[in-house]
DRENZA-623958 format. One record per atom (N, C-alpha, C): x, y, z; residue in one letter. Coordinates in steps of 0.2 Angstrom, whole numbers, plus 5000, padded with zeros to 4 digits. Example, Ala and Ser with C-alpha at 12.3 -4.5 7.8 and 13.67 -1.06 7.14 Angstrom:
2
506649725039A506249785039A506649845039A506449895035S506849955036S506450005039S
***
This chain:
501
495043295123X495043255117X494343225115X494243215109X493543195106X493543145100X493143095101X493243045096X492543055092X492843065086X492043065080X491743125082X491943165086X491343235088X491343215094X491343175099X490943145103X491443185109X491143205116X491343205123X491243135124X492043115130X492143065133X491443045136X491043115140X490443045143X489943025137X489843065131X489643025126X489542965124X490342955122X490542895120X490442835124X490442855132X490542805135X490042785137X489342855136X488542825137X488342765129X488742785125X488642755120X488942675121X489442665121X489842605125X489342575128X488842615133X488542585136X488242525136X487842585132X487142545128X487442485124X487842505119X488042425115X488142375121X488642405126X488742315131X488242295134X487642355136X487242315139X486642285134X486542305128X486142265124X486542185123X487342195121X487642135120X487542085123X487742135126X487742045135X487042025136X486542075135X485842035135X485341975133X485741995125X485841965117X486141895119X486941915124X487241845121X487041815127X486641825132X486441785138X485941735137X485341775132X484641755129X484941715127X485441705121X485741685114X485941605120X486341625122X486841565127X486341535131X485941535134X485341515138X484741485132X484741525126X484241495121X484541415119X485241435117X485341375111X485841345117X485941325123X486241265127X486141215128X485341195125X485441095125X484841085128X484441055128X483641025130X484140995139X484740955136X484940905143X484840985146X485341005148X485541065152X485041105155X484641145151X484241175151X483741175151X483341135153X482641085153X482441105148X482441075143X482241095136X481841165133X482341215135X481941285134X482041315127X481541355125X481441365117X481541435118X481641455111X481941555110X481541555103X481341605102X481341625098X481641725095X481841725089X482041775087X481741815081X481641865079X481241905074X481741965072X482041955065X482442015061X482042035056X482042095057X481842155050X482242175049X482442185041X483042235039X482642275036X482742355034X482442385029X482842445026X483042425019X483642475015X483042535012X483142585013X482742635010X483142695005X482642725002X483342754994X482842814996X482942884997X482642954997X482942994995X482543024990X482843104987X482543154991X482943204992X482343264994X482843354992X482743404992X482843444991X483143484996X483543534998X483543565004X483343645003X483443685008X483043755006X483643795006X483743825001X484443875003X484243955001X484743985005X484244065006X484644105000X484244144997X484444194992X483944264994X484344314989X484444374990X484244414983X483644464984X483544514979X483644574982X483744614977X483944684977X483244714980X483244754986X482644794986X482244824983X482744854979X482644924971X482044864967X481944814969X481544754964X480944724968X480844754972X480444724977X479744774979X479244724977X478644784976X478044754981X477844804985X477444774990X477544724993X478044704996X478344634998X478444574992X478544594987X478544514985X479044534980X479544484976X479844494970X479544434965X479244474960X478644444955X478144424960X478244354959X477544334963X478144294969X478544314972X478744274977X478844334984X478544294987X478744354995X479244354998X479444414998X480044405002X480144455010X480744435013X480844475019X481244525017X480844575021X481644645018X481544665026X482144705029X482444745034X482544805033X482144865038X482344935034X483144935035X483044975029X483845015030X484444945027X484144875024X484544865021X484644855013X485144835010X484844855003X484744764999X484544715005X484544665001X483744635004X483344604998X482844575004X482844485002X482844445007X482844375007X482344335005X482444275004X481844215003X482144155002X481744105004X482144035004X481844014996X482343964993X482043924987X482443824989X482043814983X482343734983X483243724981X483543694984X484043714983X484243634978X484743594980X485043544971X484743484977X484743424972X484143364974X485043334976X484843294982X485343254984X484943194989X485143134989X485043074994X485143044997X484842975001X485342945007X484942895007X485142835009X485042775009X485242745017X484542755019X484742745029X484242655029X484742635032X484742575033X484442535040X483742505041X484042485047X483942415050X484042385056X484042305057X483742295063X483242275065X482842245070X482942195073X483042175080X483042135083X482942095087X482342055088X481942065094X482141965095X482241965103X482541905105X481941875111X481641815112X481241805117X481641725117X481741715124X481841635128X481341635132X481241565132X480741545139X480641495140X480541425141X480241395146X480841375149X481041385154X481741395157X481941355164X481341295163X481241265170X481141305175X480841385175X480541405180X479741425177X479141395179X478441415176X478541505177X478441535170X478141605170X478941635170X479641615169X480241655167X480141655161X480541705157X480941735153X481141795150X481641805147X481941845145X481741865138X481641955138X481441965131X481842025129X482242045121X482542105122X482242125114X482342185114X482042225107X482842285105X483042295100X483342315100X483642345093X483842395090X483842445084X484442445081X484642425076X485442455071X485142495066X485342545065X485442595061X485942615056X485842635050X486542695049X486242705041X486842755039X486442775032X486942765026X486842755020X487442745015X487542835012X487842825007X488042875002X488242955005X488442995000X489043055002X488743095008X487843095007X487543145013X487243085019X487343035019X487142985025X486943015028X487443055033X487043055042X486943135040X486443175034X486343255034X485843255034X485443195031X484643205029X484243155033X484243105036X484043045039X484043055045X483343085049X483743065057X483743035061X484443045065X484642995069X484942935066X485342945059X485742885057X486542885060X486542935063X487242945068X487142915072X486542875074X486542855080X486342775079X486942745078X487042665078X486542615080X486342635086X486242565091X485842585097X485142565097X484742585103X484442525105X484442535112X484342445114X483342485117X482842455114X482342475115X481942445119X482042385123X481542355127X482142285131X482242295134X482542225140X482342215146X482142165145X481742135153X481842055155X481842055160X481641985160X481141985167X480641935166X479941935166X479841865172X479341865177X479241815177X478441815179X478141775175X477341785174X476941735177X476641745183X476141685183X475441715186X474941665185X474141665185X473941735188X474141755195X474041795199X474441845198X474941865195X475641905197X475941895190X476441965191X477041975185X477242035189X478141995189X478742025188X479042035183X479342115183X479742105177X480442175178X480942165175X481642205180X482042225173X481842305169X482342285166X482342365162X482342355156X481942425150X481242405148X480742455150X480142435148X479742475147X479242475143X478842545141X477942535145X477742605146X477042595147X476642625143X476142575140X475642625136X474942625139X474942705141X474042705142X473942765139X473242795140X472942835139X473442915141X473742905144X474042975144X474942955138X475042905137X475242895131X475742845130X476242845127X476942785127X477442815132X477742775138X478342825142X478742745142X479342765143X479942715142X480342725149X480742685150X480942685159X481342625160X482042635164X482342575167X482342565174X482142485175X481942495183X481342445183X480942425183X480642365185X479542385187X479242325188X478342335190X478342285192X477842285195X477442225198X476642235195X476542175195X475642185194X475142105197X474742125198X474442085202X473842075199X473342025199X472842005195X472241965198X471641985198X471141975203X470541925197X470541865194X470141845191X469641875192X469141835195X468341835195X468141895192X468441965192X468142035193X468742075189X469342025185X469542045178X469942095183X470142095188X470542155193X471342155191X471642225189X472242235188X472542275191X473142265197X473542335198X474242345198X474542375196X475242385193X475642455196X475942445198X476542495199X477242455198X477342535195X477942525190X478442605193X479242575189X479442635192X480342645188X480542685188X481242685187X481542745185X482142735182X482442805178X481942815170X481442895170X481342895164X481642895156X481542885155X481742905146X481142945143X481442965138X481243055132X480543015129X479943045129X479443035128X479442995121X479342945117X479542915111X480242915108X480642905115X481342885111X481742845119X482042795115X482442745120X483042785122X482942855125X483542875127X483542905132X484042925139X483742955145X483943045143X483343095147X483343165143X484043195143X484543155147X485143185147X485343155142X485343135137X485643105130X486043135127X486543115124X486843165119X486243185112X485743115113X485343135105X485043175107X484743215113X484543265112X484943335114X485543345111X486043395116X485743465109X485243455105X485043505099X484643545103X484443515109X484143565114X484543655118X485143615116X485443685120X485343685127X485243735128X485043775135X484543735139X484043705134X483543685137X483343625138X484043585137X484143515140X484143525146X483843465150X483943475158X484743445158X485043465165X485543415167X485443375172X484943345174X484943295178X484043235174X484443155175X483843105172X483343125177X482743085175X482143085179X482043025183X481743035186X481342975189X480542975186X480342915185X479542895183X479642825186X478842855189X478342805192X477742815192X477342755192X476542785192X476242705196X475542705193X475142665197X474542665193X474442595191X473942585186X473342515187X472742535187X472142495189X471642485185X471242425183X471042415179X470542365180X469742355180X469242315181X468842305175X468642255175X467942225171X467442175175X467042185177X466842145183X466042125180X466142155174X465242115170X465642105164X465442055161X465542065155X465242105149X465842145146X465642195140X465742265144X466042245149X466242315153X466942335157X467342375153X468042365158X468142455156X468542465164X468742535165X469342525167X469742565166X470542605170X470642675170X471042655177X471342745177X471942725180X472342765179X473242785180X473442835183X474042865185X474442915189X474942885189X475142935186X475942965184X476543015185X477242995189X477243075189X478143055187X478443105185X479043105181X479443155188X480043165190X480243215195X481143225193X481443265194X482243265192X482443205198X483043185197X483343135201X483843175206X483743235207X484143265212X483543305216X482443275213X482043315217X482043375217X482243405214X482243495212X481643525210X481243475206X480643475202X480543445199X479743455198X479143425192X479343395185X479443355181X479443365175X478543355172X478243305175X477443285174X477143265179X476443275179X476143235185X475543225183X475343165180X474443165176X474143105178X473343125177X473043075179X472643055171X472542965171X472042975165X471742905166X471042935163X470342875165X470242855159X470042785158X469542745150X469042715154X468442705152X467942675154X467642635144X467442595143X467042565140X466642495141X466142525136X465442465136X465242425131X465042375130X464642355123X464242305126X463542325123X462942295126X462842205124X462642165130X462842105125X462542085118X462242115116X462142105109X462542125104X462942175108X463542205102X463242245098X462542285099X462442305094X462642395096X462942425102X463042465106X463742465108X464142525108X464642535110X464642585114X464842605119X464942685124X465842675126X466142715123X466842735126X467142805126X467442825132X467642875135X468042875138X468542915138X469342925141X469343035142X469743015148X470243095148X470843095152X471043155153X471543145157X471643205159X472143215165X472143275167X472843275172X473043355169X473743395169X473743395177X474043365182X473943385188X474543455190X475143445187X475543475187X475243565182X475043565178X474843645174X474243655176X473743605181X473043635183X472543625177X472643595171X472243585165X472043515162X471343505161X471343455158X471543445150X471843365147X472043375142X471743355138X471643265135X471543245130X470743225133X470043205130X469543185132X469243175125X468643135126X468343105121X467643045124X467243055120X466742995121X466442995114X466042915115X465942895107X465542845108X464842835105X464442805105X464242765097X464242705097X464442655090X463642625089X463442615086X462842585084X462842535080X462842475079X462942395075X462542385071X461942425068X461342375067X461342315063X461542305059X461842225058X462342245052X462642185048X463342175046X463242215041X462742265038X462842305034X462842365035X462742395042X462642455044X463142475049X463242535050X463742565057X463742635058X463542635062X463442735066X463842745070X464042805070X464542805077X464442905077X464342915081X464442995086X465043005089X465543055090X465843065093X466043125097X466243155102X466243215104X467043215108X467443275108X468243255110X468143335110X469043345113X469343375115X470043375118X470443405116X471343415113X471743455116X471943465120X472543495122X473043465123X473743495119X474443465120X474543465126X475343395129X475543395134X476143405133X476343465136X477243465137X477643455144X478043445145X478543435148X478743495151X478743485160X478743575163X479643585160X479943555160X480543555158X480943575150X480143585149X480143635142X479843685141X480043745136X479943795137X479143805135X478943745131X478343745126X477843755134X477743745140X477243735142X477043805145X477543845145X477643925145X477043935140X476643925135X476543955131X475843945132X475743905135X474943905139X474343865130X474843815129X474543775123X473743785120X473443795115X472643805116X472343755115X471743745119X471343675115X471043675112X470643605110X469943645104X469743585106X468843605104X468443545107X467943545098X467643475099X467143455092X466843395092X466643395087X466343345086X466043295079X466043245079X466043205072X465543135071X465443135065X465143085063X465543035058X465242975060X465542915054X464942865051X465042865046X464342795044X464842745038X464642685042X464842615037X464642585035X464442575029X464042535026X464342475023X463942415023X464442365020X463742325013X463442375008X462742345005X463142275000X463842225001X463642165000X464242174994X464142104988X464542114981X465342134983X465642124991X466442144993X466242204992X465942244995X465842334995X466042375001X466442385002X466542425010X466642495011X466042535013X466042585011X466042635018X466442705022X466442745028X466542805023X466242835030X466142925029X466342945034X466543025034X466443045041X466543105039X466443125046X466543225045X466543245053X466943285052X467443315059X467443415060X467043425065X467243505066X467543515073X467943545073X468443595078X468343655081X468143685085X468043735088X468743745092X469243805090X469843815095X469743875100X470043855109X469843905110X470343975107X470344015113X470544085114X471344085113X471544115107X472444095108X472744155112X472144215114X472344265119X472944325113X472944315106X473344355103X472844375096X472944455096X472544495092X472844505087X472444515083X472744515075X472244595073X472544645073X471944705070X471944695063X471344735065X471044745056X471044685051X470644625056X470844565052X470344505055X470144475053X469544445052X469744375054X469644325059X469844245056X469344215059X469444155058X468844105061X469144055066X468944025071X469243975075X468843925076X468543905068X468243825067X468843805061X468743765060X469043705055X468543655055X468643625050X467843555049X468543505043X468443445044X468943385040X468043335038X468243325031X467743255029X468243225026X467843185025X468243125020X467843055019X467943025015X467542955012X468042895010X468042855012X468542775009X468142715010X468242685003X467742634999X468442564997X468142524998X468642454994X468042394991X468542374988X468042344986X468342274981X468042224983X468242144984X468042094981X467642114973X467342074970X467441994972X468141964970X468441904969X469041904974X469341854975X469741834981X470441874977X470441864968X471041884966X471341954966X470841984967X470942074966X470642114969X470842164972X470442204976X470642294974X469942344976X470242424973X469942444981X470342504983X470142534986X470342594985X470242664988X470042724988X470142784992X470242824993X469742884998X470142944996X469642995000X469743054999X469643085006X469843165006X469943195013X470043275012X469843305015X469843375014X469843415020X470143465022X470143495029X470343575028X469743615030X469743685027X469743725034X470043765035X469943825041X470243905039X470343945042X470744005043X471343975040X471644015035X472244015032X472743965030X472143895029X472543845026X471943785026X472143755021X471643705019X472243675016X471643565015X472043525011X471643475009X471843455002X471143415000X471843364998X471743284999X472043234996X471543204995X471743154989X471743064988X472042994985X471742944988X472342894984X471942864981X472242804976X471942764973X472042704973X472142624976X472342584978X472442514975X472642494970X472642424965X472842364970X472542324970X472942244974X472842194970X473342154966X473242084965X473342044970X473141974967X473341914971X473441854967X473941844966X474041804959X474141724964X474341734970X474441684973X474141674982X474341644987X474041664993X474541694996X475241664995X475741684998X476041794995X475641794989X476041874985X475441894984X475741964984X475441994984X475842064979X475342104976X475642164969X475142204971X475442264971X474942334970X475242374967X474942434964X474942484961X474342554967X474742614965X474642654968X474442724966X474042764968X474042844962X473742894969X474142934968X473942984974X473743054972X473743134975X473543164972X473443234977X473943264980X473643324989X473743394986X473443434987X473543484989X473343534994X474043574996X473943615003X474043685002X473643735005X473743795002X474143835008X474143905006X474543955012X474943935018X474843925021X475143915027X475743845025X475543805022X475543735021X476243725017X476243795014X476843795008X476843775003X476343734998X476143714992X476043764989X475543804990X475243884987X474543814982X474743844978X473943834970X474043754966X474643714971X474943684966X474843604968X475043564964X474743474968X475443434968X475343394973X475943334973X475443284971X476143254963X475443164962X475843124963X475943064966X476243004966X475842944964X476142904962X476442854957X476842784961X476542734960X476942694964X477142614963X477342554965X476942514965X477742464970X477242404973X477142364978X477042304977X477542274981X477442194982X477742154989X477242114990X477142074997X477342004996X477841965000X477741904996X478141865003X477541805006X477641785011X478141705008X478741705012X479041645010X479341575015X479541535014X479641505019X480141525023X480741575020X481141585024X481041645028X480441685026X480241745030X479841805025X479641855026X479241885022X479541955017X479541975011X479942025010X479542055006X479542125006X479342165004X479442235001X479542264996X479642324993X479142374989X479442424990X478942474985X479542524983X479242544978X479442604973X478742664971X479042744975X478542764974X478842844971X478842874965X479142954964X478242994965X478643044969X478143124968X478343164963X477743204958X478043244955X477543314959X477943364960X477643444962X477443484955X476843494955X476743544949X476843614953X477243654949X477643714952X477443774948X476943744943X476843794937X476643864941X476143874947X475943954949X476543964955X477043934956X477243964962X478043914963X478243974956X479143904956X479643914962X479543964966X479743984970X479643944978X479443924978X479143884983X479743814983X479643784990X479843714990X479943664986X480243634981X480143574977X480043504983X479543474980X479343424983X479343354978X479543364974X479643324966X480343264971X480043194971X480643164974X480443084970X480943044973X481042974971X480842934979X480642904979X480742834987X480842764983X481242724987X480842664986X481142634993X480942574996X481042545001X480842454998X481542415002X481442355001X481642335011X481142285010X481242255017X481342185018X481542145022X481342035025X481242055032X480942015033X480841985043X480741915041X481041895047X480941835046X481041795052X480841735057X480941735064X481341675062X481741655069X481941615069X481941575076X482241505075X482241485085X481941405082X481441405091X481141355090X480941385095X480041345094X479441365099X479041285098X478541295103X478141215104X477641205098X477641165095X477241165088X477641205081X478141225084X478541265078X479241215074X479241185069X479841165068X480541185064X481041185064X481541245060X481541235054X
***
């Protein structure tokens, strides 16, 4: 038997999560608001964001000509696929405009001073769902109600932090999420950090473990067993203007059958005491595939408040998961290099540049009788500019050209301020992407406008922005012609020290 679609252990990993966010919720909640007497006067606070969002968009639906009409691959000017021996050839087009209004509610809880120095409790946690006929077809993951994204509770002092719960790490090898607990330890004089962390993994950018029902779109190549992740992470500044780190990480199945990752990754940076010098550098490497992955150095030059240089040299290769098929495919890198110059010559004028080239390696696949290039080069320029406190304009542009697809955009940027607390904008944008890209010869412009308006009860904000696609050389393509708008409040509440309700 199946409820909503759902397998029994679906619904019950879903169950889950609701009881276990709840009970977290109403502990903090019942611990937060129980009395000064009782509780040695401990404060909570809490923060909601709600954000209703409205989006059109088109879907692609496949059609059919007659081969008898199809001349060197294309009907008219539109390409199609044809199959020997059959007598129809296919193509996708824009299919009827339809929308969904996905919903969602924020809710981050923090108690603390709890009569014990350095406890508390902290949780973060996600409601979702989407209104109207097509709700859960076009929004993703509005089927998926309730994600409990961070719980812990912490106990912090001078030297040390405990903490036992849902937690995420971010370093240089990237965001990984995990239940299960770390310690860290803390060496003043010499800014010294060491941490080890560890528990049941979760899916790389998503609060869920990879056995998930949200990721059961995998098929075949969802694992069946969670992961374990743990790692160890260290970290020094011992002069001032100087701190480095390096980490180890490794993910494994929980029946130890295999690998899922195992990397290491280093940052080092400088700035001279005069500030007028920056040196920073990072990489990391794949211990598990034998390859290095992301790396980068970058050298920044301050000459004074009107001036800024910066050099940079890098290097890219994706990480995937041995537990997917993507690392089979032996990822390519590319390496390059770029400049940036910021000028600030005065009058509220803020003015950067930069320019980026790509060199990719060897993708190991031949293409006869055909020609391409394995550079790509990106520039781009953005200016603001702030005559008076009451208005402001800002700008840029961006262009990125290589083998078989290029894309030039820009925006235009209007800001009032009619007051300190609101804020109005207006917007004007303007992209085009060729071949590869699926636009062909043709431009998306958008149209917009914006308002910010901080209030006593909390902060709210909306905008309304339509795209129009000109489809005049290529009707046959994607319609990209759509409406957004999005309205949002946050607003916190509780009581903290210096804070009154």
């Amino acid at each position: 038997m199946r409820v909503s679609g759902l397998s029994h252990a679906e619904v019950g990993t879903r169950l889950l999560c609701w009881r276990t966010g709840a009970a977290f919720l109403g502990l903090a909640l019942l611990w937060g608001v129980g009395g000064p007497s009782v509780l040695h006067a401990q404060q909570w606070r809490g923060r909601v964001a709600t954000r209703v969002q409205y989006v059109e968009a088109r879907g692609l639906v496949l059609d059919s000509v007659s081969v008898d009409d199809v001349t060197g691959g294309k009907f008219g000017d539109i390409w199609v696929t044809c199959t020997t021996g059959e007598d129809y050839c296919y193509y996708y087009r824009s299919g009827s405009e339809f929308s969904t209004v996905p919903v969602f509610v924020d809710l981050d809880m923090n108690v603390f001073a709890l009569g014990v120095e350095g406890l508390r409790f902290y949780a973060s946690t996600r409601f979702r769902g989407a209104l109207g006929a097509n709700a859960e077809k076009f929004w993703p993951r509005t089927e998926d109600n309730f994600d409990l994204l961070a719980a812990y509770a912490e106990l912090n002092r001078p030297s040390y932090r405990l903490r036992l719960g849902r937690d995420y790490q971010s370093s240089g090898l990237g965001y990984y999420g995990y239940d299960g607990g770390s310690i860290l330890y803390r060496y003043r004089p010499v800014r010294l950090e060491l941490e080890a962390y560890g528990g049941w993994g979760l899916e790389r950018g998503l609060p869920e473990r990879v056995t998930s029902g949200a990721l059961k779109s995998l098929g075949d190549y969802q694992p069946l067993d969670d992961n374990y992740l743990f790692g160890f992470r260290g970290s020094v500044g011992p002069v001032k203007g100087f701190s480095a780190e390096a980490i180890y990480q490794r993910e494994i199945e929980t029946d130890r059958s295999g690998i899922s990752s195992d990397r290491l990754g280093f940052e080092a940076r400088y700035t001279t005491p005069n500030r007028k010098w920056l040196i920073d550098a990072h990489a990391d490497y794949d211990l598990a595939a034998g390859w290095w992955g992301k790396a980068g150095a970058k050298l920044g030059y301050q000459a004074n408040d009107m001036f800024y240089l910066e050099g940079r040299l890098f290097r890219y290769r994706p990480v995937f998961s041995l537990q997917s098929i993507w690392v089979a495919f032996s990822p390519t890198p590319y390496t390059g290099w770029g400049f940036a110059l910021g000028v600030n010559p005065g009058y509220g004028l803020t003015i950067r540049a930069e320019v980026d080239r790509r060199q990719y390696g060897d993708t190991e696949a031949e293409v006869p009788y055909f020609t391409t290039t394995d550079r790509t080069w990106r520039t781009g320029a953005w200016a603001r500019w702030q005559p008076r406190g009451k208005w402001d304009v800002e700008g840029g542009y961006w262009l990125n050209w290589g083998f078989g697809a290029g894309m030039s955009a820009g925006d235009l940027k209007f800001n009032y301020y009619p007051r300190s607390d609101l804020q109005i904008g207006a917007r004007f944008s303007a992209s085009q992407q060729i071949w590869e890209f699926r636009i062909g010869e043709n431009f998306i412009y958008g149209l917009g406008v914006d308002a910010r308006w901080q209030t006593p009860a909390g902060t709210l904000w909306a905008l309304i922005e339509g795209y129009k696609h000109d489809r005049s050389k290529d009707a046959a393509q994607t319609d990209w012609t759509q409406l957004r708008a999005v309205f949002g409040i946050s607003y916190y509440l509780g009581s903290e020290p210096g804070r009154s309700q």
